[in-house]
MDAnalysis code that builds the backbone (N, CA, C; Angstrom):
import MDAnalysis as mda
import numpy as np

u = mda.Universe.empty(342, n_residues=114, atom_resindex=np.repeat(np.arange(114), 3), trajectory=True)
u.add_TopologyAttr("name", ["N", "CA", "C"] * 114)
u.add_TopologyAttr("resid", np.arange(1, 115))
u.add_TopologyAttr("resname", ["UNK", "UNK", "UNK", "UNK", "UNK", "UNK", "UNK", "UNK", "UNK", "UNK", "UNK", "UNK", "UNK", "UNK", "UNK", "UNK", "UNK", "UNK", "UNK", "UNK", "UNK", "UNK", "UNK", "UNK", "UNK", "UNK", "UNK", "UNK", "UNK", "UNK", "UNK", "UNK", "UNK", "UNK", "UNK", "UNK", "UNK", "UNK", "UNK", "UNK", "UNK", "UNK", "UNK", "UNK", "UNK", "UNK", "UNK", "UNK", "UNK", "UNK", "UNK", "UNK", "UNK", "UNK", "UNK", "UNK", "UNK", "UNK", "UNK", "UNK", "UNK", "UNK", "UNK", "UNK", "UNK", "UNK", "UNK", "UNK", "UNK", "UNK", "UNK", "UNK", "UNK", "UNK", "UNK", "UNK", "UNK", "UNK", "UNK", "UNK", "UNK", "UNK", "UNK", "UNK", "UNK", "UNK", "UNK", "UNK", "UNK", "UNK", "UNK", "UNK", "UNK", "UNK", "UNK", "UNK", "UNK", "UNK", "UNK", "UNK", "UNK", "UNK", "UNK", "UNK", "UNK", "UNK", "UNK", "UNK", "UNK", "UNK", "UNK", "UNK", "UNK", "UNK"])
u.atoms.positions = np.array([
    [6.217, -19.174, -42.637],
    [5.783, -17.805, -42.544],
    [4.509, -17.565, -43.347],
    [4.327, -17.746, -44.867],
    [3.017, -17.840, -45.363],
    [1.951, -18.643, -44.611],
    [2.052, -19.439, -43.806],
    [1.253, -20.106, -43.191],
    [0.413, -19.336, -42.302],
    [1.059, -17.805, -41.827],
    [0.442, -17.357, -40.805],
    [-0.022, -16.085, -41.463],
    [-0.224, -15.502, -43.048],
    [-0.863, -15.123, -43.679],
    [-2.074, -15.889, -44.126],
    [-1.924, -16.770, -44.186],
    [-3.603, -17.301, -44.419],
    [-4.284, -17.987, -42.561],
    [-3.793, -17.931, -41.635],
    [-4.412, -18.294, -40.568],
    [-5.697, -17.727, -40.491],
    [-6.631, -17.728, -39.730],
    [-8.071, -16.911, -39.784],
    [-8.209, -16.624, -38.349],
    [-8.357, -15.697, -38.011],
    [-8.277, -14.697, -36.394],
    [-10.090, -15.686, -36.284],
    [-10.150, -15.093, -34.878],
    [-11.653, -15.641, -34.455],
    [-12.936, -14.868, -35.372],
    [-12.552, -13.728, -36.157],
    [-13.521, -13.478, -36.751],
    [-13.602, -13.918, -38.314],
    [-12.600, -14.348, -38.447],
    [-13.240, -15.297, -39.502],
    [-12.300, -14.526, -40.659],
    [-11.325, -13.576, -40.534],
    [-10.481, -13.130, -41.344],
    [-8.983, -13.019, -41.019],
    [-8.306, -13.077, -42.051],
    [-6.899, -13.320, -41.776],
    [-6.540, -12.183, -42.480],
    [-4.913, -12.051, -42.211],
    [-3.912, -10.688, -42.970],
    [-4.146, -10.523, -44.547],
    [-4.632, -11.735, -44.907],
    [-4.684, -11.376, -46.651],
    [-6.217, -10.726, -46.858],
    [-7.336, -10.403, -45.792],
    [-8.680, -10.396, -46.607],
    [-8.583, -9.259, -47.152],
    [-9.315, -8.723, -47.505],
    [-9.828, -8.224, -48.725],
    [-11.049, -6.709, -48.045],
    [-11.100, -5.983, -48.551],
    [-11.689, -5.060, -47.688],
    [-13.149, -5.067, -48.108],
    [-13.341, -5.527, -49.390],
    [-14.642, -6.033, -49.859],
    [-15.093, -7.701, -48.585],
    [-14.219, -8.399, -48.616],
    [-14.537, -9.437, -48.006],
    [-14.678, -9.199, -46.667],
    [-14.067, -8.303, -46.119],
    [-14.512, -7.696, -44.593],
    [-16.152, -7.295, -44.663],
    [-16.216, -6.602, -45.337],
    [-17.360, -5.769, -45.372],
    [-18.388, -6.552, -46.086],
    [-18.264, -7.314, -46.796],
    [-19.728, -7.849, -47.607],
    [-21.005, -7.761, -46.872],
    [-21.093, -8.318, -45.598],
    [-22.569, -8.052, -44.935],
    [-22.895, -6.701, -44.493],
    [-22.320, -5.744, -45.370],
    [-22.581, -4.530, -44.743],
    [-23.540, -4.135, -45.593],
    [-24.324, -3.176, -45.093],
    [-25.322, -2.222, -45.601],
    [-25.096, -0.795, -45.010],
    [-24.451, -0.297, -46.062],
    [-24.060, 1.563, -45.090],
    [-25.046, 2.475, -45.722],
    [-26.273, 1.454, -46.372],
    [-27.416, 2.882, -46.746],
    [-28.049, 3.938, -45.786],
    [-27.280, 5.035, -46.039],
    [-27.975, 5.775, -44.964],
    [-27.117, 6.547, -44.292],
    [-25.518, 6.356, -44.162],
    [-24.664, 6.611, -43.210],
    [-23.546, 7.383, -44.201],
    [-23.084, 8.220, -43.965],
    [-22.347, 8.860, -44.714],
    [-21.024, 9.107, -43.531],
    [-19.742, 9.243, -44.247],
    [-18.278, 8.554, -43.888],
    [-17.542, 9.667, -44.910],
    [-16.360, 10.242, -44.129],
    [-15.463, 11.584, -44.082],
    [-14.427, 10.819, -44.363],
    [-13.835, 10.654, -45.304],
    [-12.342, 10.173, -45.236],
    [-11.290, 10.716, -45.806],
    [-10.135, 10.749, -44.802],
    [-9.079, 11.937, -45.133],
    [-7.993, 11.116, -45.713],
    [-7.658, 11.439, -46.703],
    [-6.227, 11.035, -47.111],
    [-6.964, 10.168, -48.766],
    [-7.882, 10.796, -48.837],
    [-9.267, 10.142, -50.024],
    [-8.291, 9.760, -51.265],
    [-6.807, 10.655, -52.046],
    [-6.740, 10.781, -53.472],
    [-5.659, 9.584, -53.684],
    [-5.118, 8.692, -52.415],
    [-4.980, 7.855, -52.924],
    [-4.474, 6.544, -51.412],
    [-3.802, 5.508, -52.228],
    [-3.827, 4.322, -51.145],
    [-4.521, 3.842, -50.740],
    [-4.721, 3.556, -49.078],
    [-5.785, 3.088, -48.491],
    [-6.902, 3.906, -47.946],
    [-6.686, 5.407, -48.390],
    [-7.997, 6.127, -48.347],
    [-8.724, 6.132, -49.616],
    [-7.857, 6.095, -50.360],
    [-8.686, 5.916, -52.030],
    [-9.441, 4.562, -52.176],
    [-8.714, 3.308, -51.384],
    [-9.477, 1.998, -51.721],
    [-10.753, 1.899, -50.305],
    [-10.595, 2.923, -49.262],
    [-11.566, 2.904, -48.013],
    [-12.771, 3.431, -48.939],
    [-12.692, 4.818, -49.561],
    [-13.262, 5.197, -50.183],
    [-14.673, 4.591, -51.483],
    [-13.681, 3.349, -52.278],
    [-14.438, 2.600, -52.606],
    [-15.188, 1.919, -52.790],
    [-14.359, 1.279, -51.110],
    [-15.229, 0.152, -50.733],
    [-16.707, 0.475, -50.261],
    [-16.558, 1.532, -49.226],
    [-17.354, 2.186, -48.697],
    [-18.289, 2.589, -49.692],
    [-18.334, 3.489, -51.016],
    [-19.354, 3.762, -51.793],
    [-19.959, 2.701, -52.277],
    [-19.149, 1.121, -52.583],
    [-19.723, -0.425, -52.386],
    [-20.846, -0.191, -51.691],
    [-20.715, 0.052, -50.266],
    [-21.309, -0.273, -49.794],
    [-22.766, 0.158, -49.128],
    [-23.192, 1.408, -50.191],
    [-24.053, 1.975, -50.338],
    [-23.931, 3.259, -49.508],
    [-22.671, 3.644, -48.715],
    [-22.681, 4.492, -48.009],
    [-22.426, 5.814, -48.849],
    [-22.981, 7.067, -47.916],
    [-22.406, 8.378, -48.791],
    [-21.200, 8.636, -48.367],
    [-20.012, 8.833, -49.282],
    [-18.451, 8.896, -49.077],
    [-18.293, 10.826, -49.320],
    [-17.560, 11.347, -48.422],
    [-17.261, 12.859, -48.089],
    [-15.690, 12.862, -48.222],
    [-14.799, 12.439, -49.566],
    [-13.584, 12.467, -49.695],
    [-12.770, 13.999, -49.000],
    [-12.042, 13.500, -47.938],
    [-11.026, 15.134, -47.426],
    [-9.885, 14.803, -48.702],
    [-8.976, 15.721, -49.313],
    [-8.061, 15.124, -50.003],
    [-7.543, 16.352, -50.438],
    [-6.083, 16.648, -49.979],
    [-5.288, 17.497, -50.196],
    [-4.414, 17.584, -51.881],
    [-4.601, 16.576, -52.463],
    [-4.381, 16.845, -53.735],
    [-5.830, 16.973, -54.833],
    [-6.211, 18.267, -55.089],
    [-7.551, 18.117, -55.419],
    [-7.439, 17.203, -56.827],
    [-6.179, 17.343, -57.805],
    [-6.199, 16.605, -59.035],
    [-6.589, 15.064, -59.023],
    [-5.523, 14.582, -58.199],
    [-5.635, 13.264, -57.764],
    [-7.082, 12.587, -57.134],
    [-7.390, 13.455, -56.281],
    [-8.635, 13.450, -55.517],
    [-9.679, 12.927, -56.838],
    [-9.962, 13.969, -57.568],
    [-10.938, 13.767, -58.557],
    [-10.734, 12.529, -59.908],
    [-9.761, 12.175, -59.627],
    [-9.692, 11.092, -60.742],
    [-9.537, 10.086, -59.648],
    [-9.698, 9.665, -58.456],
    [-10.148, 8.836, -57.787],
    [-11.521, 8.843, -57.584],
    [-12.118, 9.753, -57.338],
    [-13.426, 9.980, -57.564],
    [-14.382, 9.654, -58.984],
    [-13.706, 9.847, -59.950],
    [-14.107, 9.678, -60.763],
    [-13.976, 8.314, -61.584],
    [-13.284, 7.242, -60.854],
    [-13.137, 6.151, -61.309],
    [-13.787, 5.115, -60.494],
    [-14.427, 5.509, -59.065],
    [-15.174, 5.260, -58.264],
    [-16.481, 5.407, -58.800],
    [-16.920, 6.654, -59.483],
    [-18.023, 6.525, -60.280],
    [-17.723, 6.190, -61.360],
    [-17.089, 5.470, -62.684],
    [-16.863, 4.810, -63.527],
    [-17.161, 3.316, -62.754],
    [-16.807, 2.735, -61.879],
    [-17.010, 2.050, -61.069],
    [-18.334, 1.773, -60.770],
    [-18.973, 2.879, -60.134],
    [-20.011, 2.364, -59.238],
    [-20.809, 3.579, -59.431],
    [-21.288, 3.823, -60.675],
    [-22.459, 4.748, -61.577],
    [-23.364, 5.132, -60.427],
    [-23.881, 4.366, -59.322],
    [-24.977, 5.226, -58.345],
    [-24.263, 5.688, -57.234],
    [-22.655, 5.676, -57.076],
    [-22.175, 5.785, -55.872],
    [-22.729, 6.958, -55.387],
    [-22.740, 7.637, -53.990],
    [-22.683, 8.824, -53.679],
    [-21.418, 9.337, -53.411],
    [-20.819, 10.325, -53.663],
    [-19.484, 10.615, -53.473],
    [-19.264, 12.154, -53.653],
    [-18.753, 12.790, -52.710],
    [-18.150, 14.407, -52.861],
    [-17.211, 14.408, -52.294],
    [-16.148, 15.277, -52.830],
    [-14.617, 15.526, -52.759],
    [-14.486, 17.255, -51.978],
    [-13.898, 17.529, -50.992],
    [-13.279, 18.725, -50.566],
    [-12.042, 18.921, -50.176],
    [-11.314, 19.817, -50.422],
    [-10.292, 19.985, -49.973],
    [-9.978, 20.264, -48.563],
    [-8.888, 19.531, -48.398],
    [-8.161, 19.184, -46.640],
    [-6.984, 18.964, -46.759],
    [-6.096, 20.045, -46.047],
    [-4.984, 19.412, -45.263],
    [-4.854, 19.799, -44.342],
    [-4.862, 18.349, -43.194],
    [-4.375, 17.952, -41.705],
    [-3.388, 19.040, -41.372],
    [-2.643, 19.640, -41.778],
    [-1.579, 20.331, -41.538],
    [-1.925, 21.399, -40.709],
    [-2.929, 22.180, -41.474],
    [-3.272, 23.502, -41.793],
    [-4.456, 23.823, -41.248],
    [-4.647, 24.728, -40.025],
    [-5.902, 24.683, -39.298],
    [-6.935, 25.455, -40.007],
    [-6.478, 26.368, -40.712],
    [-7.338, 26.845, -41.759],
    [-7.983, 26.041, -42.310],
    [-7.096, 25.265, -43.025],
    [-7.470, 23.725, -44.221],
    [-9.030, 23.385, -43.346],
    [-8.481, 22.840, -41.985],
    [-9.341, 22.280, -41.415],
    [-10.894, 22.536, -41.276],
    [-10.851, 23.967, -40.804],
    [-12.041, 25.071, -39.939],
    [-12.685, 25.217, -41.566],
    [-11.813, 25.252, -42.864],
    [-12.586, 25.720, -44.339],
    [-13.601, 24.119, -44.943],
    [-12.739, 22.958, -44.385],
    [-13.395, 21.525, -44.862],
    [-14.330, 21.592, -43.737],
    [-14.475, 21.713, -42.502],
    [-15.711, 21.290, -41.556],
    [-16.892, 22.894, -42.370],
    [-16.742, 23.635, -42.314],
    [-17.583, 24.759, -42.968],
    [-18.326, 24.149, -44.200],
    [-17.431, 23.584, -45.095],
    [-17.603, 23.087, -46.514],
    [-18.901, 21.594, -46.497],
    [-18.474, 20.711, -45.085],
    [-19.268, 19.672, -45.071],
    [-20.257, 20.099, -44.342],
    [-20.582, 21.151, -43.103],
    [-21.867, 21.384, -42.984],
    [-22.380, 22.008, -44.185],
    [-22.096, 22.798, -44.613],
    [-22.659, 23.219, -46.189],
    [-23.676, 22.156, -46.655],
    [-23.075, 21.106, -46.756],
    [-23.705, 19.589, -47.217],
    [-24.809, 19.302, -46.640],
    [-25.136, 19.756, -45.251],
    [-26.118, 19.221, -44.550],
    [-26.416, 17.867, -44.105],
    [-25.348, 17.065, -44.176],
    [-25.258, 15.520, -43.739],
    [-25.006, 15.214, -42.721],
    [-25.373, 14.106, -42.124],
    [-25.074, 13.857, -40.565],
    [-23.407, 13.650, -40.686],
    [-22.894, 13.397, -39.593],
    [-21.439, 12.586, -39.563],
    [-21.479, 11.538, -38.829],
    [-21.156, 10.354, -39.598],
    [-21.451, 8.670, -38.980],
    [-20.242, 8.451, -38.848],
    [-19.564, 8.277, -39.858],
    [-18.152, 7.550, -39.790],
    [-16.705, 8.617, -40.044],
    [-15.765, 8.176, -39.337],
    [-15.019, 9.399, -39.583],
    [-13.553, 8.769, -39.902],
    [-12.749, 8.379, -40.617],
    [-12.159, 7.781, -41.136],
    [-10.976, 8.675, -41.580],
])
């Protein structure tokens, strides 16, 4: 069974990589990326990677506490990241119609939507 955790698919990654190791040839200067579920898990580590990767990160994140000490360890992390946090919850169409208002505010394109 471990055997088929390290296998390597045709692109050259298997079940164990690494989301840094996915992404290394990336260059996201320029492209800015919405990601919901930002304050923790695999939106908190998408989040990361992504400010890695020179991209501007637009955290959605329904726990604003949490939110910001992910954010803020992302920039402890990565001192030039670009990174802004708004509040969102999926739930709540309000939530919704108040975070799309909040990110045109921003004036940024929308590249990636995550």
């Amino acid at each position: 069974m471990w055997g088929l955790l390290r296998r390597r698919s045709p692109s050259g990654f298997s079940p164990s990589s690494t989301a840094e190791e996915v992404t290394a040839a990336v260059d996201g200067s320029g492209l800015v990326a919405v990601v919901t579920g930002a304050s923790s898990g695999i939106g908190a580590e998408t989040c990361r990677v992504l400010a890695m990767r020179g991209l501007h990160v637009v955290m959605g994140v329904r726990n604003s506490s949490a939110g910001a000490r992910v954010r803020d360890e992302i920039v402890r992390q990565l001192p030039a990241a670009k990174i802004e946090m708004l509040d969102l919850d999926l739930s709540l169409m309000s939530s919704v119609r108040r975070f799309a208002e909040n990110f045109n505010a921003l004036n940024l394109p929308l590249n990636i939507l995550v």
